[in-house]
C-alpha positions in Angstrom: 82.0 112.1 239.7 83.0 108.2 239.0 81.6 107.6 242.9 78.6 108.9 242.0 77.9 107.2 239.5 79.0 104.3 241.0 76.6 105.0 243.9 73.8 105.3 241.2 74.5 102.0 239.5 74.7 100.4 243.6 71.2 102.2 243.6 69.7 101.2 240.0 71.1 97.6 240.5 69.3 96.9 244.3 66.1 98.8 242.6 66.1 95.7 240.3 67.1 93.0 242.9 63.7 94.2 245.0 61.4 93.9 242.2 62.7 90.6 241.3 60.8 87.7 243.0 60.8 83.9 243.8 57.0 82.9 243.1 55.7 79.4 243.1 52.4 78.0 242.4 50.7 74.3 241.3 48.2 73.5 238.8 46.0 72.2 241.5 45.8 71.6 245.6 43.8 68.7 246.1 44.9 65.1 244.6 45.4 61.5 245.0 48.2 59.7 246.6 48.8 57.9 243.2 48.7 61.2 240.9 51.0 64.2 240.1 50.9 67.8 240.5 52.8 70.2 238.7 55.3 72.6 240.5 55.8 76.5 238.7 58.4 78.1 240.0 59.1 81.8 238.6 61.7 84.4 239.0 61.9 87.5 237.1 65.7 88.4 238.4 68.2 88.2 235.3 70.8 88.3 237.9 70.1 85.2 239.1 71.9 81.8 237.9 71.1 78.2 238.2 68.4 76.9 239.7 66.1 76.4 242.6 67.6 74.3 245.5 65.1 71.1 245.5 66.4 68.9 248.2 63.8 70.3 250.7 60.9 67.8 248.0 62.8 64.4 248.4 61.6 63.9 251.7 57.9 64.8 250.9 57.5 63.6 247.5 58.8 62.4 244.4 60.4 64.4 242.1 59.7 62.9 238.3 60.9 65.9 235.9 62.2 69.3 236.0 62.2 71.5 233.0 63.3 75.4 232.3 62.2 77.8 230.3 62.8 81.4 229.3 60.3 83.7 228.2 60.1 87.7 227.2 56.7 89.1 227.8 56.4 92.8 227.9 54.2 95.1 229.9 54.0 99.2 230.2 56.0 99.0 226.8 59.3 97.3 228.7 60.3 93.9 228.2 61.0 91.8 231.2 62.5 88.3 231.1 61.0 85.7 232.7 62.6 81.9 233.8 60.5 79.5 234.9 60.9 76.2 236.4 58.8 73.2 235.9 58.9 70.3 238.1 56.9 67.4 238.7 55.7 65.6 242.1 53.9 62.8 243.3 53.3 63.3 247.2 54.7 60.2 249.5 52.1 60.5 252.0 48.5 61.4 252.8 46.9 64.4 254.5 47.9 67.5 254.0 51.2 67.8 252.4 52.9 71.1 252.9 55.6 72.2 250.0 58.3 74.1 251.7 60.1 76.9 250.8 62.9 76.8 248.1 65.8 79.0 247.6 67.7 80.4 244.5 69.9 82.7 245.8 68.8 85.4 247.7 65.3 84.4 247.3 62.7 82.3 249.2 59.6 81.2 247.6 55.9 81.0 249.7 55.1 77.2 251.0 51.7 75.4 249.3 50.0 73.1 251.0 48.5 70.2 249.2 45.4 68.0 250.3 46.3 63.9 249.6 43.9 61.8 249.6 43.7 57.9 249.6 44.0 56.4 246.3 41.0 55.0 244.7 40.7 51.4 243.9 39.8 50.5 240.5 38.5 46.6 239.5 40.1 45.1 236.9 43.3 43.3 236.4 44.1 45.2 232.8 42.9 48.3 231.2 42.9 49.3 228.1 45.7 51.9 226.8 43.2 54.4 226.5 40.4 54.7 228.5 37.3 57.3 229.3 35.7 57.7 233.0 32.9 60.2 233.1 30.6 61.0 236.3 28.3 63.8 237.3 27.8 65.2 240.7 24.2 64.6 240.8 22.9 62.2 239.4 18.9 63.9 239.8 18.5 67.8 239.5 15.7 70.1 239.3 14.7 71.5 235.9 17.2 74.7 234.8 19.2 73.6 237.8 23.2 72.9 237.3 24.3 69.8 237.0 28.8 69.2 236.5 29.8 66.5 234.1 33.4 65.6 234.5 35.5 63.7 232.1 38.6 62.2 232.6 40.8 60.9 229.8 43.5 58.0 230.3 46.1 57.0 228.3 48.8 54.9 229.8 50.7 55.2 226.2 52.5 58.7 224.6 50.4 60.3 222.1 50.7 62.7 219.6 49.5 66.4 219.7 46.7 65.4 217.4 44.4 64.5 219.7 40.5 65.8 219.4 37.4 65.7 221.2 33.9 65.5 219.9 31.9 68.5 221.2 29.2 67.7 223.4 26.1 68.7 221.9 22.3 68.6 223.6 18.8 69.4 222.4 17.5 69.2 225.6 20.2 70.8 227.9 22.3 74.6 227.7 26.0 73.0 227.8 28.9 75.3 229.3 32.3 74.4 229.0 34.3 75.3 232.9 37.7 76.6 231.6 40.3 74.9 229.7 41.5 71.5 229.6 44.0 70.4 232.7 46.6 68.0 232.6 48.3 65.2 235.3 49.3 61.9 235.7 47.7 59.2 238.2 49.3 55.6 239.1 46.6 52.8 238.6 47.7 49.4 239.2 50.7 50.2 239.6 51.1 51.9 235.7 51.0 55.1 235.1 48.9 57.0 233.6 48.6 60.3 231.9 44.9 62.4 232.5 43.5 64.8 230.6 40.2 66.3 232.6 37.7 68.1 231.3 34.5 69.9 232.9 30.8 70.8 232.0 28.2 72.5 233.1 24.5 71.3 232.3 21.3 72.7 232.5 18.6 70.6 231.6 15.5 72.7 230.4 12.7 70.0 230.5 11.7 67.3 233.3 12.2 63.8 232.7 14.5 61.0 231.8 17.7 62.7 230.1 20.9 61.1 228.6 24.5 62.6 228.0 25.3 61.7 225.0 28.6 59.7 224.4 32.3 61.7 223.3 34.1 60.5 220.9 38.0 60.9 221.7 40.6 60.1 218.5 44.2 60.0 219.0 47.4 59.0 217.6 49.6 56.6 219.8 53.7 57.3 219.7 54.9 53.5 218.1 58.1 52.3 220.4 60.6 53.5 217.4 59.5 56.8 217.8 60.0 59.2 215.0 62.1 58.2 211.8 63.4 61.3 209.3 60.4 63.4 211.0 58.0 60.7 210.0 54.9 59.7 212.8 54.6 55.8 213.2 51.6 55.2 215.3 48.3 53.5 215.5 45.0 56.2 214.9 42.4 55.1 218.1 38.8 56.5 218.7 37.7 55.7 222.0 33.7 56.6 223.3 33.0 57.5 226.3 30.1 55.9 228.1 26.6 57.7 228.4 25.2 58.8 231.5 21.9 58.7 232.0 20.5 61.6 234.6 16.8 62.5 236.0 15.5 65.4 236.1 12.7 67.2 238.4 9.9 69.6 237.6 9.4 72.4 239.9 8.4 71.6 242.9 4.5 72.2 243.7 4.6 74.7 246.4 6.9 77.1 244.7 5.4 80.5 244.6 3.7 80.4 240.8 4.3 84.0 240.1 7.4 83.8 241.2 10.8 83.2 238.3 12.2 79.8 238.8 15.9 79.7 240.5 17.1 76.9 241.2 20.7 77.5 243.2 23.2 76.2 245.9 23.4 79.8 247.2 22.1 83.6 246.0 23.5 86.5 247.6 21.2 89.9 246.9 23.6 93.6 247.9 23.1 97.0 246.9 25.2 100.3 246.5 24.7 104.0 246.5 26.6 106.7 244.9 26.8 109.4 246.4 25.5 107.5 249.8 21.7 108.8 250.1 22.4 110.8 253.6 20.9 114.0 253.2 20.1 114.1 249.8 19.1 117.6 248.2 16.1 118.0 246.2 17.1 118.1 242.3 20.1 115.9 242.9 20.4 112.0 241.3 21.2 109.3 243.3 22.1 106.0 241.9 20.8 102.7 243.2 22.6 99.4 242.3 21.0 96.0 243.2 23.0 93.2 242.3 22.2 89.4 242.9 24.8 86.6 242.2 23.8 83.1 241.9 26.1 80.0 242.5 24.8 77.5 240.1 23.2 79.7 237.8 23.6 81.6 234.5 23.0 86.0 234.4 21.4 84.8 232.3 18.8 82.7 234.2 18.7 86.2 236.7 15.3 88.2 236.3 15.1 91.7 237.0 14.4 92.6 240.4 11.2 93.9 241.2 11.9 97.3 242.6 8.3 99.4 243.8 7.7 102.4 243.1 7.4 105.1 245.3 5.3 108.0 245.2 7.5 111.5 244.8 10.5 109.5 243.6 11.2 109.2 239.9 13.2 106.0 238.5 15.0 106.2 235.7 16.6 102.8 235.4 19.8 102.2 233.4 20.9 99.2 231.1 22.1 95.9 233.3 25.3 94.4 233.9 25.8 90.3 233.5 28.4 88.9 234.4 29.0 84.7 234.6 32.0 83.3 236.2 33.3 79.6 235.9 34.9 77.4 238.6 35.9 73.6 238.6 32.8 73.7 241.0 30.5 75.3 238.1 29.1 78.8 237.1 27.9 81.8 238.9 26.1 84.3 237.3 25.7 88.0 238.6 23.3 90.7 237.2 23.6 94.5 237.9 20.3 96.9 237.4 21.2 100.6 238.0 18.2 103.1 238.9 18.3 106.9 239.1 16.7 108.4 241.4 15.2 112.1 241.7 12.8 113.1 244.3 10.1 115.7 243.4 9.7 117.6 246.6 11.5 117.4 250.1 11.1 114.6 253.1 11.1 111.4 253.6 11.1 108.6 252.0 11.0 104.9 252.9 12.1 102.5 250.1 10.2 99.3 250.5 11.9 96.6 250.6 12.8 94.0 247.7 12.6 90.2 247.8 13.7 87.5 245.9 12.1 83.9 246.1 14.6 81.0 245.0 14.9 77.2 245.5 18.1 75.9 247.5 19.2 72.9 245.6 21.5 71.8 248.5 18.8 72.0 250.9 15.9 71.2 248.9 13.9 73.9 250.3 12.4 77.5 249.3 14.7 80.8 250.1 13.7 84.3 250.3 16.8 86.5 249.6 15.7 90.1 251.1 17.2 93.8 251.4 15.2 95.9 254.2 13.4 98.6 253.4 15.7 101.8 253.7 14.4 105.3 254.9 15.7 108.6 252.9 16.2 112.4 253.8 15.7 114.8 250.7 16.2 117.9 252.0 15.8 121.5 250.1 18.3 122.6 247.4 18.8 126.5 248.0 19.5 126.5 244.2 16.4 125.0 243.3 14.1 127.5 245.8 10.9 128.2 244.4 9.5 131.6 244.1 7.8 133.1 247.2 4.0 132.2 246.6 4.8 129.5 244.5 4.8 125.5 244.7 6.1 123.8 241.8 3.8 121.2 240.7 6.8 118.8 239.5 10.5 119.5 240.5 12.5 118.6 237.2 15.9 118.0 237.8 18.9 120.0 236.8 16.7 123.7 236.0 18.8 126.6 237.5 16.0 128.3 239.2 14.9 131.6 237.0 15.2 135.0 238.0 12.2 136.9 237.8 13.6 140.4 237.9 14.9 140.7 234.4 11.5 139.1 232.6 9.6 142.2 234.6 11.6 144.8 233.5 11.6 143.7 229.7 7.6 143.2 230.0 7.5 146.7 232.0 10.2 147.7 229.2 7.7 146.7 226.3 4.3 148.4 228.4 6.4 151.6 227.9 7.1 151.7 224.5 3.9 150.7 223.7 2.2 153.6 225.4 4.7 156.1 224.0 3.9 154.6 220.1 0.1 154.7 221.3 0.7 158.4 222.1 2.6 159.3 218.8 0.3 157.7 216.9 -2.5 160.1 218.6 -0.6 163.5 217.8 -0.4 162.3 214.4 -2.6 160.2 212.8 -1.4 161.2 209.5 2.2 160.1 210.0 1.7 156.9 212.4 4.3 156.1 213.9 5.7 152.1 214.6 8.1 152.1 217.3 9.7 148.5 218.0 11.1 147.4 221.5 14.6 146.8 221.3 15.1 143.8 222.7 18.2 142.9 224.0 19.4 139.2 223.5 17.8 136.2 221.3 14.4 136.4 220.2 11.9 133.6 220.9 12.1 132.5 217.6 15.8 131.6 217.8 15.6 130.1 220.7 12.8 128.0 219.6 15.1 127.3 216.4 18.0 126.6 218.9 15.7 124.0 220.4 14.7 122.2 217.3 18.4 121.6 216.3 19.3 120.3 219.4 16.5 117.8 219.8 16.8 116.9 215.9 20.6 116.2 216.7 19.6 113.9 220.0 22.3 116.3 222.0 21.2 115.5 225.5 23.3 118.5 227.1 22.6 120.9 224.5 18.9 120.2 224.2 18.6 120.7 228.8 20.3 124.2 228.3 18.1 125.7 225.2 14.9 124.1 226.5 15.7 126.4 230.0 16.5 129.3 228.0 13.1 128.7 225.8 11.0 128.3 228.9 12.3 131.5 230.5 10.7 133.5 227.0 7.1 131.7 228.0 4.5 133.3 230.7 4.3 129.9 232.4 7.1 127.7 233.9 7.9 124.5 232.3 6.7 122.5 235.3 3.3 123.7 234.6 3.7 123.0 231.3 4.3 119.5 231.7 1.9 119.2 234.2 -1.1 120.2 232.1 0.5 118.6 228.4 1.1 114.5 229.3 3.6 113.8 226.1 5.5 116.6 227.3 5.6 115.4 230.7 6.7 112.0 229.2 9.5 113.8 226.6 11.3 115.5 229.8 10.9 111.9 231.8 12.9 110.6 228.5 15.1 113.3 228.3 16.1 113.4 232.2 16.6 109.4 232.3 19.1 109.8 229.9 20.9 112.5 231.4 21.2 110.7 234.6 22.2 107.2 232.8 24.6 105.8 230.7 23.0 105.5 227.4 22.1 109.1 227.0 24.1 108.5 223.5 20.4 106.4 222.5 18.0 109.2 223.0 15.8 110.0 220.7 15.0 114.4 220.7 12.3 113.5 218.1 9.3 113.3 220.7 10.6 116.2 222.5 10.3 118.0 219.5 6.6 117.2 218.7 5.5 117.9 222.1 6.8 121.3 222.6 5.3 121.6 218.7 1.8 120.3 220.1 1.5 122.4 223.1 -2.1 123.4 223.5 -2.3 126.9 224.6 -2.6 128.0 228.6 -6.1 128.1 229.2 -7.6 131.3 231.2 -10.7 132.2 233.2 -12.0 134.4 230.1 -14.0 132.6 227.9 -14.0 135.1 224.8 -11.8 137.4 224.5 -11.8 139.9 221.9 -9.1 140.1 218.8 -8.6 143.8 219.6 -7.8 143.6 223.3 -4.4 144.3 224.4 -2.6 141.3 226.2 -2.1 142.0 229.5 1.1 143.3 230.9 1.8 140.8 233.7 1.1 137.4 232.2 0.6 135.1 235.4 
């Protein structure tokens, strides 16, 4: 018994060595000769002690500062501790700069490689303590186009953690901030400095001459005596940075005029089935997504695609999707539009194809983002089989197709009894006699009634299944129905878009309601027909 459990913990114990690892990562890849980049290195092993071996760095780069800390973060309700180790470089040489592989203990982290560049040479035998640099990468753009501002912060003095930023506010422009703050140091002059970066996306929405207004940063400088009792000495300093001025473009003359306006570095136009549209069955939905995804752009800034309509094919389009991602590079904006789509009858189809006309900023030249037409198979549903003589004038979705066999024998059911109380009422008058068909099931009043409550209580499901069973008590099918009745026709269209999308939870039964309410009579060849006249017995 002790072995095995001694076995088990053996077992439990190199279970937890193999899910411990030896990550590391860097706050960023690319950097000057003169700057620093900071080292994470992160283990999740509490067997492990001491730290990371970091004599493979000295030849390679500087090492400035190392700190450790510990951290509990929990995840699938278990807490797992986590140390990490922060260190500090500054790379000796250009190029690219690989950072090997260190060891703590058994483990080996992944090697990074870095991309040094030359430093940059700044004029200027003194700067000030604190200082504001602040460029953009264009400095002309098209109207609505992207534009980055970047803005660097030095400070070659300590501050305190006080330190604020004006918001950068324009009438003129849609401002969008690209991530959080990030943090490093940078030699100038042979003095260090500490940088705090900070990125914008612009998009100017009129042509002209346009100016980014200054930011104002304030900050508290650490005095040499440093803190006394828990008291701050330091000096309180605002510092602006310097406005930019930028030119913007109208759109260019031979842009399409019916066309929307994108301006863009690069658009990317995709689409998606599900299920994939091979032999597709008559009655069954298929889903269409069209996404496009702009680099340089806001979802925002995306119009809807223009998607053609097809004749036999009903759309039933669904809410879209945006989505905007941000980069040190800028944003890129994506947009989703979902389409249902249920063919009426069997064959082919050929979906056109759909175009979308934008202007390529980096080339300056017009783009035409296409998706080739596509060609689609809808063959026969055997469940949805029409009767034998019959050709549905609109296939709805979803109807289980209706047996006639047990609506002729109640109508020959009914004939019957009729002609027997027709015949008892003729043996004796005296004593007529009312005999009722017994019918078996609910009545068309309580299926009508069944109806109402579902389309008062906007029950999508509930309201398909008792507007079948309805329809089966009428002498005409509910295609026909809808065919000859247009706010009927436009009710089902309501009702099946939202039971093939996602906000079926938004429909409205209301209109459904009124239509079936309004339904003008079938009309018939007979143009009088008299009030005493039996109906007949097989309604067509």
């Amino acid at each position: 018994m002790m072995r095995l459990m001694a076995v088990v913990l053996l077992f439990l114990l190199g279970f937890q060595a193999n899910a411990a690892t030896l990550t590391a990562r860097v706050d960023r890849t690319q950097l000057s000769l003169n700057e620093t980049v900071e080292l994470t290195l992160e283990t999740g092993d509490t067997t492990a002690f001491g730290k990371p071996d970091l004599q493979p760095l000295d030849s390679l780069f500087k090492v400035f500062d190392t700190r450790q800390t510990n951290q509990l973060s929990g995840a699938n309700g278990e807490a797992r501790a986590i140390t990490r180790w922060l260190i500090t470089l500054q790379p000796r040489q250009t190029g690219y700069v690989v950072i090997p592989p260190l060891q703590l203990g058994d483990w080996r982290s992944e090697p990074i490689t870095l991309n040094v560049s030359e430093p940059r040479t700044d004029g200027g035998d003194k700067l000030a303590p604190i200082f504001i640099d602040s460029n953009i990468d264009h400095e002309s753009v098209y109207v609505q186009a992207q534009v980055v501002l970047t803005l660097r912060i030095y400070h070659s003095v300590s501050l305190y953690d006080d330190s604020t930023l004006s918001p950068l506010q324009m009438s003129d422009a849609l401002v969008e901030r690209l991530g959080e703050p990030r943090t490093y140091e940078k030699d100038i002059n042979g003095i260090r400095h500490g940088v705090i970066e900070i990125r914008y996306a612009l998009f100017p929405q009129k042509s002209g001459a346009l100016t980014i207004p200054a930011q104002l940063f304030s900050a508290t400088t650490v005095a040499g005596n440093g803190d006394y009792y828990g008291s701050r000495f330091g000096k309180s300093t605002q510092v602006k940075s310097p406005e930019i001025p930028l030119q913007v473009k109208p759109k260019p003359s031979d842009y399409p005029p019916d066309a929307p306006w994108l301006p863009a570095t690069n658009v990317t136009l995709v689409e998606a089935w599900s299920p994939q549209p091979n032999d597709a069955q008559l009655g069954e939905a298929l889903t269409r997504s069209l996404m496009v995804k702009a680099d340089g752009l806001t979802s925002t800034q995306l119009p809807p695609l223009d998607v053609p309509t097809v004749p036999g094919l009903r759309r039933y389009p669904d809410q879209p999707s945006l989505n905007d991602a941000a980069s040190e590079t800028g944003v890129s904006g994506s947009r989703e539009q979902r389409d249902a789509l249920v063919a009426t009858q069997a064959g082919d189809y050929m979906l056109p194809a759909v175009e979308l006309v934008w202007w390529n900023t980096l080339e300056d030249r017009l783009e035409r983002s296409t998706l080739p037409e596509r060609a689609l198979q809808v063959v026969d549903n055997p469940d949805l089989a029409p009767p034998v003589g019959e050709e549905p004038d609109i296939a709805l979705p979803q109807i289980e197709q209706r047996l006639l066999w047990p609506w002729q024998l109640s109508t020959a059911l009914l004939a019957l009894t009729t002609l027997l109380g027709f015949g008892l009422w003729l043996r004796a008058r005296s004593q007529p006699a009312v005999i009722k068909a017994i019918q078996a099931g609910p009545t068309p009043r309580s299926l009508l009634e069944d109806l109402r409550r579902a389309c008062l209580a906007n029950d999508t499901q509930t309201t398909r299944h008792a507007l079948d069973a309805w329809a089966r008590q009428q002498p005409e099918t509910l295609a026909d129905m809808a065919a000859r009745f247009v706010p009927l026709s436009d009710a089902l269209d309501g009702l099946n878009g939202a039971l093939y999308s996602e906000t079926g939870q938004r429909w409205q039964g209301e209109a459904l309601w009124q239509a079936i309410q309004s339904l003008p009579p079938r009309q018939t060849d007979e143009t009088e027909q008299d009030a005493t006249t039996l109906p007949p017995l097989y309604p067509r």
